[in-house]
C-alpha positions in Angstrom: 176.8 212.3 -66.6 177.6 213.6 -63.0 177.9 217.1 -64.2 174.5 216.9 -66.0 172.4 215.9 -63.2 174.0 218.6 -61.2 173.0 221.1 -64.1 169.3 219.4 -64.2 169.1 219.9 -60.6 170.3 223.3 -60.6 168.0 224.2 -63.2 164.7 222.4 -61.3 165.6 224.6 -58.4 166.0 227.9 -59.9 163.0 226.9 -62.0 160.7 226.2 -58.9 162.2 229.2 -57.0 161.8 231.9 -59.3 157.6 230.6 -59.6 157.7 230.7 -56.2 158.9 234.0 -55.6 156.8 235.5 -58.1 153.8 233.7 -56.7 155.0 235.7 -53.3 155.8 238.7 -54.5 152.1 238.8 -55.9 150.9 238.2 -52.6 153.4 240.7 -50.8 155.8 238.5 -49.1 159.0 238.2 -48.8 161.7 236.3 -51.0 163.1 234.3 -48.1 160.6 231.9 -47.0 159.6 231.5 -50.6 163.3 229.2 -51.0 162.5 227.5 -48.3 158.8 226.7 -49.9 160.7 225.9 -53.0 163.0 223.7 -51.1 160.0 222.1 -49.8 158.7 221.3 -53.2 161.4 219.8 -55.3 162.3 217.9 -52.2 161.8 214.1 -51.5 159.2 215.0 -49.0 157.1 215.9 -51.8 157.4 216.0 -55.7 160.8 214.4 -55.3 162.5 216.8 -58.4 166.2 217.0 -56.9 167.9 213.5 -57.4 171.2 214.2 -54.6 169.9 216.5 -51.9 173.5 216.4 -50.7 174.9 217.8 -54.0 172.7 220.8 -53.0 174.1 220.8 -49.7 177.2 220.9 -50.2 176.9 224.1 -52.5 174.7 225.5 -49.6 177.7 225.6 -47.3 179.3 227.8 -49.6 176.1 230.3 -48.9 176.9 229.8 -44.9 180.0 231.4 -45.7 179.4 234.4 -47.4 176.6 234.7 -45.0 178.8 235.1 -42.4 181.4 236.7 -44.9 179.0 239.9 -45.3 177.2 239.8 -42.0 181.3 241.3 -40.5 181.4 243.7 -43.8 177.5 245.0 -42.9 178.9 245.5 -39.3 180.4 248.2 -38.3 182.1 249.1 -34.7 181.7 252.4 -35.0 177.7 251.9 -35.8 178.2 249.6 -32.7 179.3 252.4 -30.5 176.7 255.1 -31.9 174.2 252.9 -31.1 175.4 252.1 -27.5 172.9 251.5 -24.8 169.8 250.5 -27.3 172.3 247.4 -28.2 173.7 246.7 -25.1 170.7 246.3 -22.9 167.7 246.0 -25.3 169.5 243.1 -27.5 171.3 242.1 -24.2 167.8 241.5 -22.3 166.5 240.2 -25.5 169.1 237.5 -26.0 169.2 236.5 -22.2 165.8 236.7 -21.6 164.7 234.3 -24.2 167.4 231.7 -24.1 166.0 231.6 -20.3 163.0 231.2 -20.9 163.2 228.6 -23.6 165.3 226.9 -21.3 163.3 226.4 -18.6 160.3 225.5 -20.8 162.3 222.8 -22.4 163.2 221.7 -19.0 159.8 221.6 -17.6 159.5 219.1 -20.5 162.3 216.9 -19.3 164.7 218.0 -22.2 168.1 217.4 -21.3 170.4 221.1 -20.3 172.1 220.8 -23.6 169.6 220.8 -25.9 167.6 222.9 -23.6 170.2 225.7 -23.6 170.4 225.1 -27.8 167.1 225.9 -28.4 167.2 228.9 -26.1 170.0 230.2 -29.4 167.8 229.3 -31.7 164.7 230.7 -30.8 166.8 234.1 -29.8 167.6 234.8 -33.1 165.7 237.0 -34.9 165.6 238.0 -39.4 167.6 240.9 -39.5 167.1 240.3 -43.5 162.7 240.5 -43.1 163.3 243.2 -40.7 165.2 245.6 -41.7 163.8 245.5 -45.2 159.8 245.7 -44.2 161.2 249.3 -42.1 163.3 250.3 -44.8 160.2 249.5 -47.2 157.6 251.7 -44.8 160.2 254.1 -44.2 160.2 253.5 -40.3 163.9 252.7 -40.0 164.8 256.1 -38.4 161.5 255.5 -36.2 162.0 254.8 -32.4 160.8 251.3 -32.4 162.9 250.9 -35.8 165.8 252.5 -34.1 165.1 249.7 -31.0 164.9 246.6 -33.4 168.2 247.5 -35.5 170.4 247.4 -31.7 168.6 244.2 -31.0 169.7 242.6 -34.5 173.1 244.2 -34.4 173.3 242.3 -30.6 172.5 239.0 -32.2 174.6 239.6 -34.9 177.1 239.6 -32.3 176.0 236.9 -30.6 176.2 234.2 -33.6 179.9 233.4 -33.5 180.0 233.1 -29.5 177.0 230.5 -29.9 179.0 228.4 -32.7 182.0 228.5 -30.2 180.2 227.0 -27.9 178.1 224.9 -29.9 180.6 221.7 -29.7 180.9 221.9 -26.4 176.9 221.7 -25.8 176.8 218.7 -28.1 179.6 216.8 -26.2 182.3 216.9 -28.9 184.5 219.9 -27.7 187.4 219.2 -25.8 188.2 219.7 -22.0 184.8 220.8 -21.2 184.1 224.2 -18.9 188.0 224.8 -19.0 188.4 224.0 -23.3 185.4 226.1 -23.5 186.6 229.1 -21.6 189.9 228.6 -23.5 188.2 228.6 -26.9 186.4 231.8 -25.9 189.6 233.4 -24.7 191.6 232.2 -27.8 188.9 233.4 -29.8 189.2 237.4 -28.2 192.9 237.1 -29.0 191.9 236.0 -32.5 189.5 239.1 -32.8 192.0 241.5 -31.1 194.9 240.7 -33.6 192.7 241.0 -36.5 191.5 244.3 -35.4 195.1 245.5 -35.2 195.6 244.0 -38.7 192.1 245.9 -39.9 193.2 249.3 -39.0 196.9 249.3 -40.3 197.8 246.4 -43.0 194.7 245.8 -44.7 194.1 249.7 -45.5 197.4 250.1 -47.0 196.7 246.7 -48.9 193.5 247.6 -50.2 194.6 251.2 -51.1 197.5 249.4 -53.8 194.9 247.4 -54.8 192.9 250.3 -56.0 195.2 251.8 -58.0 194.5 248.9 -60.5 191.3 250.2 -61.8 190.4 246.5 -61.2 187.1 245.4 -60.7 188.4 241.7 -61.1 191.9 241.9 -58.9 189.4 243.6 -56.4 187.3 241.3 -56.0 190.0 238.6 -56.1 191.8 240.3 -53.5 188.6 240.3 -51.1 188.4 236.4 -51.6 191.7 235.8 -51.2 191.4 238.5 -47.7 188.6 236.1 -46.4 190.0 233.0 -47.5 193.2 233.8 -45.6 191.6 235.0 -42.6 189.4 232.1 -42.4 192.4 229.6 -42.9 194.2 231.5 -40.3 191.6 231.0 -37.1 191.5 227.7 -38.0 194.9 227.0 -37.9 195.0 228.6 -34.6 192.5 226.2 -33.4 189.2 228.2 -34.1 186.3 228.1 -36.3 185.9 228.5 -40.0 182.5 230.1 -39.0 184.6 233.0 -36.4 187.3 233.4 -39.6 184.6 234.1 -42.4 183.3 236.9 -39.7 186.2 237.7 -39.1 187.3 238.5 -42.5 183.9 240.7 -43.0 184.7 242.7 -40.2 188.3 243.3 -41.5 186.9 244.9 -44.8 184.9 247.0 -42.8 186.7 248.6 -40.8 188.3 250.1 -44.1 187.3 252.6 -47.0 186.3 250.0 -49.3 183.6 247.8 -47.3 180.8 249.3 -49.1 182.7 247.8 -52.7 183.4 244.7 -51.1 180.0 244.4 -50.6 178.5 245.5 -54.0 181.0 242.9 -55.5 180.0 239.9 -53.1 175.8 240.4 -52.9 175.5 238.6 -56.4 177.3 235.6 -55.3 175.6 235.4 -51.5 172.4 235.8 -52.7 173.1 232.7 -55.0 174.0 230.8 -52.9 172.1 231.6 -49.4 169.3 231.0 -52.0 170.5 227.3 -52.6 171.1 226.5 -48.2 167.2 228.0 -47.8 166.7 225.5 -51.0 168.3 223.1 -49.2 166.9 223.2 -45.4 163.2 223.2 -47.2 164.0 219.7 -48.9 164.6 218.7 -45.2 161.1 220.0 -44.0 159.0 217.1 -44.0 155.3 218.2 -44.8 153.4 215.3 -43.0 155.3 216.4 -39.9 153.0 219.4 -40.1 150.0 217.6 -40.9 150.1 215.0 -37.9 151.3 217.8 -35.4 148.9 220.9 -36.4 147.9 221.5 -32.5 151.4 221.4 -31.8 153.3 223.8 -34.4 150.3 226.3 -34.0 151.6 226.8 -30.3 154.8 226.5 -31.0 154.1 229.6 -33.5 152.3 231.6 -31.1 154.4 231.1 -28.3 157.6 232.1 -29.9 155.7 235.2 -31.5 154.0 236.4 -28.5 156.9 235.0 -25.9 159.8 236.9 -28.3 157.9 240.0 -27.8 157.0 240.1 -24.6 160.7 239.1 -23.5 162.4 241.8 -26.3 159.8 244.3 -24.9 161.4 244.1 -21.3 164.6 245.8 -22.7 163.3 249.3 -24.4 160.9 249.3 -21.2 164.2 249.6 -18.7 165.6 252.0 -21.3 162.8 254.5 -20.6 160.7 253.5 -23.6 156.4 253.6 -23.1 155.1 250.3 -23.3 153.3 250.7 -26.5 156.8 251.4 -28.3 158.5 248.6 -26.2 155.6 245.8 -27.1 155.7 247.3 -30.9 160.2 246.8 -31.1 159.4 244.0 -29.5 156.9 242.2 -32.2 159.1 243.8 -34.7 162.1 241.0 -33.8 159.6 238.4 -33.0 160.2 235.9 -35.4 163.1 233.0 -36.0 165.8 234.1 -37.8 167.8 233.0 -41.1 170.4 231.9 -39.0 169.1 229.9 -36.9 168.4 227.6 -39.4 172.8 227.2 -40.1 172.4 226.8 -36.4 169.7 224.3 -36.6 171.4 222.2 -39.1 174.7 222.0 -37.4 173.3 221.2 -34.3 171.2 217.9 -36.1 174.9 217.1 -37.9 176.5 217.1 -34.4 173.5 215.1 -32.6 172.4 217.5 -30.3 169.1 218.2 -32.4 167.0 215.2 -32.8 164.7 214.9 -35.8 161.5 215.1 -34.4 162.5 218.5 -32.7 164.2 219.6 -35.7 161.3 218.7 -37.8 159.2 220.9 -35.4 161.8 223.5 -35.2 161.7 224.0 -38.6 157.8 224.4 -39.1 157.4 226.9 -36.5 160.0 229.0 -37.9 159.1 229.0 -41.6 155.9 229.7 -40.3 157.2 233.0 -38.2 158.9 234.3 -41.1 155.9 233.9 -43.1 154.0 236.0 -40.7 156.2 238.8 -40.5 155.5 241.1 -43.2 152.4 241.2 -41.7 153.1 241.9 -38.2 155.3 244.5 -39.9 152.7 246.0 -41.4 149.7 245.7 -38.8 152.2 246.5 -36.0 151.1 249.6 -34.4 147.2 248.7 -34.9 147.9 245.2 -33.1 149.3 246.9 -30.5 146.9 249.4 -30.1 144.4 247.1 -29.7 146.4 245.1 -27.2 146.6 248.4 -25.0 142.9 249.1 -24.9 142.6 245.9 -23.2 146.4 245.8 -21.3 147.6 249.1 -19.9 151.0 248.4 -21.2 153.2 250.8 -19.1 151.7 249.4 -16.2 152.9 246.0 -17.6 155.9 247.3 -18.8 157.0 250.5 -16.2 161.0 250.9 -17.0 162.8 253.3 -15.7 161.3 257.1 -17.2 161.6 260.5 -16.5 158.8 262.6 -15.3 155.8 262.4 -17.4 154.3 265.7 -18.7 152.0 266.1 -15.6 154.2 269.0 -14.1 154.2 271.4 -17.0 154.2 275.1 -16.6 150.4 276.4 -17.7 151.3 278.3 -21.2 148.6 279.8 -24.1 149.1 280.9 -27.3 152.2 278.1 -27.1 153.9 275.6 -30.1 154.0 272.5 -29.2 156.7 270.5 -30.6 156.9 267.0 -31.0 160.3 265.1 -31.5 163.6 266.3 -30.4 165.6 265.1 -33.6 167.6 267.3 -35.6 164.2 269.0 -36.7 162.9 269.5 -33.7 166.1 271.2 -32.1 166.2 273.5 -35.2 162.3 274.3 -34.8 163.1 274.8 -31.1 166.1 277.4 -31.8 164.3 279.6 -34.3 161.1 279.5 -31.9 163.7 280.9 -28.8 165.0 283.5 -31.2 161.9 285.0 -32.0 161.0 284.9 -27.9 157.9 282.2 -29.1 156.8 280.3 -25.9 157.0 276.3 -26.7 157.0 273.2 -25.4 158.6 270.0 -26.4 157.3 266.7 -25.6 159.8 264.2 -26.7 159.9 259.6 -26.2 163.1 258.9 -26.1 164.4 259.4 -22.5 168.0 259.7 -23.1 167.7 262.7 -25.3 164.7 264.5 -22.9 167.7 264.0 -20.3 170.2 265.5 -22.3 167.9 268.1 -23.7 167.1 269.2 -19.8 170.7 269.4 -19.1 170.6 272.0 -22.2 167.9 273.8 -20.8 165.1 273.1 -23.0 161.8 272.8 -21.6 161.1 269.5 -23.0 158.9 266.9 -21.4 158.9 263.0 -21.7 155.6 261.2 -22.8 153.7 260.1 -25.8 151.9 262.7 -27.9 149.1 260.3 -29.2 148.2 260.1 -25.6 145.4 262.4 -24.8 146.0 262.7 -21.1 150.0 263.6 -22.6 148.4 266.2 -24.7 146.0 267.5 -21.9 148.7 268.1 -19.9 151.2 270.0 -22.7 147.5 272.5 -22.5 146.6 271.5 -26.2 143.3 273.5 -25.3 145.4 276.8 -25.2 148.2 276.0 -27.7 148.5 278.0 -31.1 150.4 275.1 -33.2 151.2 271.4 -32.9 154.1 270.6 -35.1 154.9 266.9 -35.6 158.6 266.3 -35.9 159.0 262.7 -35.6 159.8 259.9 -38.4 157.2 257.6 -37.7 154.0 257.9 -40.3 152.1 255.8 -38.0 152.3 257.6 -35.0 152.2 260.8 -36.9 148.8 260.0 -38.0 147.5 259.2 -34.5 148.7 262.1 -32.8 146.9 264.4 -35.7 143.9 262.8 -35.3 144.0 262.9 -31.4 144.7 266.5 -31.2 142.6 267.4 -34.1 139.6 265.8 -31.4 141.1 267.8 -28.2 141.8 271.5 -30.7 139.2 272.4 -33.7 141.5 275.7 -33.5 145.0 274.2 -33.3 147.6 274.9 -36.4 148.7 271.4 -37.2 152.3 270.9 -39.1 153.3 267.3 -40.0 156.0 266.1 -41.1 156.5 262.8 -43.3 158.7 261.4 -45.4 156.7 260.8 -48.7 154.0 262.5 -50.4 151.6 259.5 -50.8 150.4 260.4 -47.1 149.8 263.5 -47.4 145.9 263.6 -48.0 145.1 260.8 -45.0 146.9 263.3 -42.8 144.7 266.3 -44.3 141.7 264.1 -44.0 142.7 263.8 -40.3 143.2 267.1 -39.3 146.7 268.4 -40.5 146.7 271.8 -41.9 150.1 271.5 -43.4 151.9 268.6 -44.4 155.9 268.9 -45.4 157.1 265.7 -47.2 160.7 265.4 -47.4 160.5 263.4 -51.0 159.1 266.3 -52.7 161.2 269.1 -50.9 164.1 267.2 -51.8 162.6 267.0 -55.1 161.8 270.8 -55.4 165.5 272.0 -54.1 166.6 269.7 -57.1 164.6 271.0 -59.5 165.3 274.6 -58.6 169.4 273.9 -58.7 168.3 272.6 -62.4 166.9 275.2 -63.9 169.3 277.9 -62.1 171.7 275.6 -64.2 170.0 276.7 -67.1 170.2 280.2 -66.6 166.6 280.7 -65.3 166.2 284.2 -63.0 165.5 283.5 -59.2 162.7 285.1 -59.3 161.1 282.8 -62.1 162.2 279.7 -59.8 160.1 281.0 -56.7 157.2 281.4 -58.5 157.5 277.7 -60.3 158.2 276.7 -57.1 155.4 278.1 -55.5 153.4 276.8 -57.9 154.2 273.1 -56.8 153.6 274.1 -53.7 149.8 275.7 -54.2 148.8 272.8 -55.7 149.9 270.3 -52.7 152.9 268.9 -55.6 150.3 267.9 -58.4 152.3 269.1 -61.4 154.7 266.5 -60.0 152.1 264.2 -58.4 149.9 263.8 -61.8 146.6 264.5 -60.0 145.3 267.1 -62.2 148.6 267.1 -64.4 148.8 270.6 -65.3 151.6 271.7 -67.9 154.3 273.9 -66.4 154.7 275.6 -69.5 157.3 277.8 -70.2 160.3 278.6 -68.5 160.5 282.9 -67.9 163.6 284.0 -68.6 165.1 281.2 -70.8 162.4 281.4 -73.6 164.2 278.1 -75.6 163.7 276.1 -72.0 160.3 274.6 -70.9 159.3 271.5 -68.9 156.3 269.0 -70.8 154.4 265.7 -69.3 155.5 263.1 -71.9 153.5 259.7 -71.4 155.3 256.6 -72.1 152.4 254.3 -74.2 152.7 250.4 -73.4 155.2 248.5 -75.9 157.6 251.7 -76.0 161.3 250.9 -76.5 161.7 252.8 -73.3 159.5 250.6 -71.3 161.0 248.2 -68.7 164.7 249.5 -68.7 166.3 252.0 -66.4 167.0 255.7 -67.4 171.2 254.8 -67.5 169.7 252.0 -70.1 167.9 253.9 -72.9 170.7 257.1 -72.8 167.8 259.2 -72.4 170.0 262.6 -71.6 172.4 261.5 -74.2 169.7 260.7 -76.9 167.6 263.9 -76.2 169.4 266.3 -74.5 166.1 266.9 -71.9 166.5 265.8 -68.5 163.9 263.9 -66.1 162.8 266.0 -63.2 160.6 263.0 -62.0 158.2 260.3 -62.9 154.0 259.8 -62.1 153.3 256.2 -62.1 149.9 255.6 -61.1 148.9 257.7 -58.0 152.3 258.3 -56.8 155.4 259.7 -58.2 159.4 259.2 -58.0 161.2 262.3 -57.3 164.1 262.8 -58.7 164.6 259.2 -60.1 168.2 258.1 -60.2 169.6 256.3 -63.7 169.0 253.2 -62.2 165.3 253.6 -62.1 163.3 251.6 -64.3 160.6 252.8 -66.8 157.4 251.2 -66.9 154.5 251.8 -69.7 152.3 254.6 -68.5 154.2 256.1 -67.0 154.3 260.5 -67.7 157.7 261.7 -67.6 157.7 265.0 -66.5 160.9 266.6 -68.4 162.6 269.9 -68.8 164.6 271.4 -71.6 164.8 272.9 -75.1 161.9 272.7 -77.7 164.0 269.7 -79.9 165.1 268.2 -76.7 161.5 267.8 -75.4 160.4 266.8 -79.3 163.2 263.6 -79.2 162.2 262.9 -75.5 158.7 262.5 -76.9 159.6 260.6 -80.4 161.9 258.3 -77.6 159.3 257.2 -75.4 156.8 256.6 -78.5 159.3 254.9 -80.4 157.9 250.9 -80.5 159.5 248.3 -79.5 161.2 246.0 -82.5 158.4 243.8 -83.3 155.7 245.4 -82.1 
């Protein structure tokens, strides 16, 4: 009977969830929050569904576990020393800065130190899960403020298994007090230094006999069995189970096979992380929200707006402008997934009591609620906050000289970025004798790029008083060089304004932007999608015997049309292939109820079946390049294919083939 009202439970919670989630993924949220709405649901602060909360629970902790499990595979020590300084002090500030001034504002309320300092941890975490996926999603990732947010979250990351260390010792249960707490620390560095040593010579060779097996089961056995031993291990030796499951992560990661571990693990954290978010919303009591609105609606606003003025003071001292400081900064402003583990072992140790924890818990499902959005208004919000603020004035850091003392040049290319395409722009433009300037945001690399000597000056192009003084009014060509779309379009609009004349060249990572950039100035847009795309489909057909010369003028074909044969604006047949009269590409629809529909290429064998291969997909106004196998087909969508005149005449009987019943 026991096991059945676990099952019913169970089934009431994946039941509610997965409504939930759709519910948000209609409405463009993320999954997270929606388990914690779920949670709220089914538990006895409102329909009541769950009959043993603590069943739940105690399969939660399981999800605290992996968390912390993959959170040490994800990180990397190497990615830690690549990213350096923008972890160090921006997450370093961050962290600090906000446990202060919680802190004090919890004092000012006559909280007692402990739980003062606690909620200072709390509130410093930020959703490295909601963030790096909404800049992944808009493709901002490699952008500066995206570059700025991922050292923060890597410094927290850090940051979680000192604060559970020390977490006993706030709530009056460690032993010894300042002296057990400094030895904890120091036992725990000893801890991480031997395991480190073990990471880089036993576990390698251990993992590489493993291999051999072939095994996907004695693989993932072995990683188990790796964490569980680890974990075991730090506890015996007086540490946490929380530092040992981190621990363990970190071990894997340091070797070849971290990216496996990984793969094999997801399934089974995402259960169960699932089921603590389940879990922490059954404890959010509803009415709590309802008696208190004045109060969580300034609790929401002053951790939003407090985080990122506080994370903001960190990229400002790096030598950031204080638009992209403000914009990293509202980027890592919410509360974090961890801090509700936190939270809850605080409450269990009776250092949270549970009218803060009940507030605690309002304001910070409400933060991660709001996120997606702040991820996507971002840079407007901003914007509009530095018409009214002047934000490097509020936020001066430490920068080189601005632009101001330019040499006057004409007839000039001005190029904006310093990344790997701007150097490369900036080497062919030297060895032609071109004159050019470079105007570059990052201070570090304008440094470095002096020391090369490269006239390149530090500002922001979507400034016009930066562009005045790079002499926009005498330059021959703009080209924008940087990975962020939104600053992209700014800076072609502003200069557009200041240069009827001007050659604009934008980058940008997909093709879906090109015609907002042509609508706002750009002459020519390069989208790295559908090069990437073309270079693919020109290494396809030279497989198939097809003459250079025949390639170049398919290619430039895509191009003249801005990419509609791939786009499927005007969907115009490529016809033939020259050369290899038996070859040709064709636009084969896939009609709704086709057998095809709703599985993914590896799924319906479609190279197998028909011998033609998929050069890309048009699904509505956009297109996948190059889809992989694990793309999924949807109905209506227009395969655009290549190959012989049966392949293409099975590729179209597949995709019109109905499905069984229909």
């Amino acid at each position: 009977m026991e096991q059945l009202l676990a099952l019913k439970d169970l089934a009431v919670i994946f039941t509610t969830s997965l409504v939930v989630i759709l519910a948000f993924h209609r409405l463009k949220l993320p999954a997270l929050p929606g388990f914690i709405v779920a949670g709220m649901l089914v538990g006895p602060n409102a329909l009541g569904l769950v009959s043993d909360s603590h069943r739940v629970e105690s399969l939660a902790e399981v999800g605290v576990i992996l968390l912390l499990f993959t959170i040490g595979i994800e990180f990397s020590l190497d990615r830690l020393r690549e990213m350096g300084r923008q972890t160090v002090v921006a997450g370093g500030v961050q962290v600090v800065g906000t446990i202060a001034a919680v802190s004090g504002l919890a004092l000012s309320f006559g909280r007692p130190w402990t739980l003062a300092a606690f909620l200072g941890c709390l509130v410093a975490l930020s959703s490295t899960a909601l963030v790096l996926k909404g800049l992944t999603d808009k493709g901002e990732i490699d952008a500066p403020h995206g570059r700025l947010a991922t050292g923060v979250l890597i410094f927290q990351d850090l940051c979680v298994v000192p604060i559970m260390l020390v977490l006993p010792f706030l709530a009056g249960r460690g032993e010894g007090g300042a002296t057990g707490l400094a030895v904890a620390l120091l036992k725990a560095a000893a801890i991480v230094v031997a395991v480190a040593v073990l990471a880089r010579t036993l576990v390698p060779r251990l993992f590489a006999e493993i291999v051999k097996t072939r095994s996907r089961e004695v693989f993932l056995i072995a990683t188990i069995l790796l964490g569980t031993l680890t974990a075991l291990g730090t506890a015996a030796a007086g540490a946490s189970l929380a530092l040992g499951a981190f621990l363990a992560g970190l071990v894997i990661s340091e070797s070849d096979y971290g990216h496996q571990a990984l793969a094999e693990l997801l399934p089974f954290r995402d259960v169960f992380i699932s089921l603590f978010f389940v879990a922490v919303g059954m404890l959010v009591e509803v009415d709590f929200v309802r008696s208190h609105p004045v109060v969580t609606a300034a609790g929401v606003l002053g951790v939003l707006g407090g985080k990122s003025i506080v994370a903001a003071v960190g990229p400002a001292l790096l030598g950031y402008t204080g638009r992209l400081a403000l914009l990293s900064g509202l980027l890592v402003s919410q509360i974090g997934e961890f801090s509700f583990v936190l939270a809850k072992e605080g409450r269990s140790l009776g250092l949270l009591p549970d009218a803060t924890y009940q507030g605690f818990l309002a304001v910070a499902v409400i933060t991660m609620l709001v996120t997606p959005f702040l991820l996507q208004s971002g840079s407007g919000l901003v914007a509009a906050i530095e018409r009214v603020v002047p934000l490097d004035r509020l936020l001066p850091g430490f920068r080189p000289p601005a632009a101001t003392g330019a040499a006057p040049l004409t007839d000039h290319v001005i190029v904006a970025g310093y990344g790997l395409n701007g150097r490369n722009l900036a080497a062919a433009l030297r060895a032609v004798e071109a004159p050019y300037v470079i105007v570059e945001l990052n201070a570090q690399t304008v440094r470095q790029a002096r020391d090369r000597g490269e006239t390149v000056l530090y500002g922001d192009a979507t400034r016009e008083e930066i562009l005045h003084a790079l002499g926009i009014e005498r330059a021959r060509m703009l080209v924008i060089a940087i990975s962020d779309p939104a600053a992209t379009r700014r800076m072609v609009r502003v200069a557009r304004g200041l240069n009827a004349r001007l050659h604009i060249i934008a980058r940008t990572r997909y093709v879906v932007e090109i015609p907002e950039l042509i609508r706002l100035g750009a002459n020519d847009v390069i989208p790295e999608e559908f090069e990437t795309s073309i270079e693919i489909f020109a290494r396809v057909l030279a497989d198939y015997g097809v003459g250079r010369s025949e390639i170049d003028r398919l290619v430039d074909q895509i191009r003249g049309s801005h990419y509609e044969a791939l786009r499927g604006g005007g969907r115009p047949n490529l016809g033939a292939v020259a050369g290899v009269p038996h070859v040709a590409t064709q636009e084969i629809p896939v009609p709704q109820g086709s057998s095809i529909a709703g599985k993914t290429i590896a799924e319906t064998q479609f190279r197998t079946r028909t011998g033609a291969l998929i050069l890309s997909i048009q699904r509505g106004g956009g297109v996948i390049a190059t889809p992989g196998p694990e793309t999924r087909l949807a109905g209506d969508d227009v395969l655009v294919v290549v190959g012989q005149a049966h392949h293409l005449v099975a590729a179209q009987e597949l995709a019109s083939a109905a499905t069984a019943g229909n």
